[in-house]
N, C-alpha and C positions, 0 to 999 in steps of 0.2 A: 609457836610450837617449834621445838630444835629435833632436828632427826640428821642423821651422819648420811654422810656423801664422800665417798670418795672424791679426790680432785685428780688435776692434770699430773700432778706431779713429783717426778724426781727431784731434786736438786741439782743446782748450777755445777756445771763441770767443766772441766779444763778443753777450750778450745769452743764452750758457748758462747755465740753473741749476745751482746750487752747494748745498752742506748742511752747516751747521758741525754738530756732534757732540761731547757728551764721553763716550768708551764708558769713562772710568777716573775718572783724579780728576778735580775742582769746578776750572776755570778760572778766570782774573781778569776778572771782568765788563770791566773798564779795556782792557786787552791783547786780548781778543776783540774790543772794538769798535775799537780802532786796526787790527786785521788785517780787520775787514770794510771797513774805510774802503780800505785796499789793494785788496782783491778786487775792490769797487766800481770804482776808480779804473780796473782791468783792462776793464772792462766786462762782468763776470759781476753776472749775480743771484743777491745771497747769502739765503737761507735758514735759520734755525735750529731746530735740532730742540726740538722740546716741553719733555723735560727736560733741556736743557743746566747750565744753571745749579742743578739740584738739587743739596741736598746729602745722604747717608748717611753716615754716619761720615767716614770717606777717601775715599767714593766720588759721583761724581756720579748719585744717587739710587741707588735698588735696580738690585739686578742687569736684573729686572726691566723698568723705565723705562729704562736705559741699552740692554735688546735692543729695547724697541719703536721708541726713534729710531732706531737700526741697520736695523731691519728696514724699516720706513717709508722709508728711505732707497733701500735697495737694492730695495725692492719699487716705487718712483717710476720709471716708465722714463723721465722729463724730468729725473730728477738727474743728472748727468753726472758730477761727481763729489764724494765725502763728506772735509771736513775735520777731523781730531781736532782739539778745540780744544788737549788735553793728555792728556800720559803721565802717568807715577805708579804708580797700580795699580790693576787690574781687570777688563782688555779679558780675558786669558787665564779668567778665571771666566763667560765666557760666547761666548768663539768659536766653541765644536763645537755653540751653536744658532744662527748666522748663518741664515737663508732661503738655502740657498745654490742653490736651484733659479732665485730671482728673480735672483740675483748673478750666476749663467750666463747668465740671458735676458739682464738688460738691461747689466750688463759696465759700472760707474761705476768711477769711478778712486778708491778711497782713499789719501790722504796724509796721512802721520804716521808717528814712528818711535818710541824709546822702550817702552813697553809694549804701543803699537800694534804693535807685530812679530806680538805673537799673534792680532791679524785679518789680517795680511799673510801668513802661515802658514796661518793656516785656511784664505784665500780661496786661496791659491796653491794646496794639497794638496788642497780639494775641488773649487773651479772653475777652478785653471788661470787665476786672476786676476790680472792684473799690476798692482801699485799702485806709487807713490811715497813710497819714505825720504825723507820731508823732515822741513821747521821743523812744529811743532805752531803750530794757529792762532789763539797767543796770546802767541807769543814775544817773548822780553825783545830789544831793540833793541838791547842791549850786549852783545851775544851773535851775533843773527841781524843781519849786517850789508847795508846795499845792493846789495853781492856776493850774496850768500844770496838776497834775495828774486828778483834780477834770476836765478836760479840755479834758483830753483822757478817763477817763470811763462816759461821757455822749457821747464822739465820738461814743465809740461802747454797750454801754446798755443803750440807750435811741433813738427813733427817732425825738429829736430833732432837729431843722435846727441849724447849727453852723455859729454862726456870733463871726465873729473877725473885732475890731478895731485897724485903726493905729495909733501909741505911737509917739506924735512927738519927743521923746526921742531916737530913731531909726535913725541912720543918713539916712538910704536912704526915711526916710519921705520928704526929698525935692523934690524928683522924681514925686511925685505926679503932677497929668495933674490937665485934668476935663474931665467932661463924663463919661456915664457907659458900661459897658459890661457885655454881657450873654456869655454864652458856657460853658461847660464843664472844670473844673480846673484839667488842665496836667500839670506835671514839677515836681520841684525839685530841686536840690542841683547843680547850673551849671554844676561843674566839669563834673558831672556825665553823664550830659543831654550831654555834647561835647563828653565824650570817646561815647557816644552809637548813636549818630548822623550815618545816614547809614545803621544801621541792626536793632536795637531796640526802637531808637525814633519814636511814631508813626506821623500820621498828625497831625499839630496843626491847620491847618485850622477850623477857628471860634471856637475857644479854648481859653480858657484864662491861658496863660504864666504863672506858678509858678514858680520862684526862689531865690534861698538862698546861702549863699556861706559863708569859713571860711576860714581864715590866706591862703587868696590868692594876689600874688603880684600884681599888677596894670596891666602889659605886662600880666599876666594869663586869667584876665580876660577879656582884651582887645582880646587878640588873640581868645580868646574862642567864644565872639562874633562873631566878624570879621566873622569866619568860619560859623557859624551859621546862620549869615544872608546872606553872599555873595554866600551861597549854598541853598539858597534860602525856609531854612525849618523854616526863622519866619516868610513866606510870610500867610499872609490870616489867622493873626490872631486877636482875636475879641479884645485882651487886656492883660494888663501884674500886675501883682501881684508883687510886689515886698519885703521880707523880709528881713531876719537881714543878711547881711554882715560882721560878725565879724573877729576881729584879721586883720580883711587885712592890707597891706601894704599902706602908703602913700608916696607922690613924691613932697617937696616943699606945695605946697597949696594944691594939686591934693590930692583926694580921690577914695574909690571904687564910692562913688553916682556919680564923674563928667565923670569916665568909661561910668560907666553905662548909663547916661544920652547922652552920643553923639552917643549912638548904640539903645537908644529905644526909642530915641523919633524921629528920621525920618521914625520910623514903623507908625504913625500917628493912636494912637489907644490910647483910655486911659489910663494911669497908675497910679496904684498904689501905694506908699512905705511906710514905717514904717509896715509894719505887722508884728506880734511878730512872725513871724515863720519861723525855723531854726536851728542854735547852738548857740542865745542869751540866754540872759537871760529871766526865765520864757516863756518859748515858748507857742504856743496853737497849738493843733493838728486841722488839717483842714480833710475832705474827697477828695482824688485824684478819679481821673474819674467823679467825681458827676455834675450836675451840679450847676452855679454859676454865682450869681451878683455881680459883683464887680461897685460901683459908688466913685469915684475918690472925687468927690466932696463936701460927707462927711464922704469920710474917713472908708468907711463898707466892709469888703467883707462876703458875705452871702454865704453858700454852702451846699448845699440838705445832710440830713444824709444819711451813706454809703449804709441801704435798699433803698434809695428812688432816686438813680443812676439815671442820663440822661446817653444816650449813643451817640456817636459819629454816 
């Protein structure tokens, strides 16, 4: 059932504290200080967490060091909001210990996508926390473009409604039904939503499906489905969102959109594809948890800015 809730918030303004973070992989020292020099230029005061920069194997430090900057963060009631510096792998081996008591009081906005899905899941299913799909805060500039950044600081210093359209330059723009959907925009980066399926993915009922994916094989995403639907957690959802699927694998003629297309559309609910959001090019940052219109038909999805949250 969806019913409105006010949230905590205004938007980010000149002279708010900020917290960069790696809850996964080791970032490029180079690339984090170009996105602090942005942040800066915003008039935020940027912050970095303790162990950013460590390394553990694939990871930036221990499990460990990676939950105390998290939690140090969300326990800050003057941080206002936490940036992943990067994805990769590991946020999900430590979401379901978030402080999620301090994450209800003091309500920061985190942004990031990618592996971050699994703190944007945790926070969504235990506090009802809306954050921001965006650029990780170390992204390649041949990538994340002008458009992009100018895309993530109205995300969080304006309350703007954010509407994204889809690129029929996007392969998975064929996916596209007809019809619209309301609910709440939950998801993310498949991979991610499969490893957290069971402990951290919350309802999606009458929710509208976000997902994005990058250099995954055809069987990857096939199986990921599979599991996802036949355990019944895409039942009783209002509609699916579809963005860029890059690098993936192809099989003969076979693509990620014809995967894709024989797992979501016997969900009979409208879909969307081509939206720039993901690891393509020039991405746009959307609000998770918020609420959202998506109409398949031409081609819009609209989504309440991250103060102005619907709730599950």
């Amino acid at each position: 059932m969806i019913g409105l809730a006010s949230q905590h918030g205004r938007p980010l303004q000149p002279g708010d504290r900020v917290r960069l973070l790696s809850p996964a992989s080791p970032p490029s020292l180079d690339n984090v200080e170009r996105c602090v020099r942005i942040f800066e230029s915003w008039g935020l005061h940027v912050e970095i967490g303790a162990h950013a920069f460590k390394r553990h194997g694939f990871l930036a430090g221990t499990d460990a060091e990676r939950l105390d900057d998290l939690n140090a963060a969300l326990r800050d009631p003057g941080v206002r909001a936490i940036f992943a510096t990067t994805g990769g792998k590991g946020s999900y081996r430590i979401a379901d210990r978030l402080d999620f008591d301090a994450a209800k009081r003091n309500r920061p906005v985190l942004v990031g996508f990618s592996d971050i899905t699994a703190l944007h899941l945790a926070l969504w299913r235990w506090c009802r926390l809306p954050g921001l799909h965006g650029p990780l805060a170390s992204w390649s500039e041949t990538i994340v473009d002008s458009a992009s950044v100018a895309a993530l600081r109205d995300a969080l210093m304006t309350l703007e409604t954010v509407v994204v359209a889809a690129r029929n330059s996007e392969e998975t723009r064929v996916l596209t039904t007809s019809g619209r959907a309301t609910g709440p925009l939950v998801g993310g980066n498949l991979d991610t939503l499969a490893i957290t399926a069971g402990w951290a993915l919350p309802n999606l009922h009458g929710a509208i499906l976000l997902i994005e994916g990058a250099n995954m094989g055809l069987g990857h995403i096939d199986r990921q489905l599979t599991m996802l639907r036949k355990s019944g957690l895409l039942d009783g959802l209002a509609g699916v969102a579809v963005g860029q699927f890059t690098g993936c694998s192809r099989h003969e003629a076979w693509g990620a959109e014809d995967v894709l297309r024989e797992h979501l559309e016997p969900l009979g609910v409208p879909i969307l594809g081509g939206l720039p959001i993901g690891h393509g090019q020039s991405p746009r940052t959307v609000p998770i948890g918020c609420h959202a219109d998506l109409v398949a038909d031409v081609g819009l999805l609209t989504v309440a800015a991250i103060g102005m949250a619907h709730q599950l």
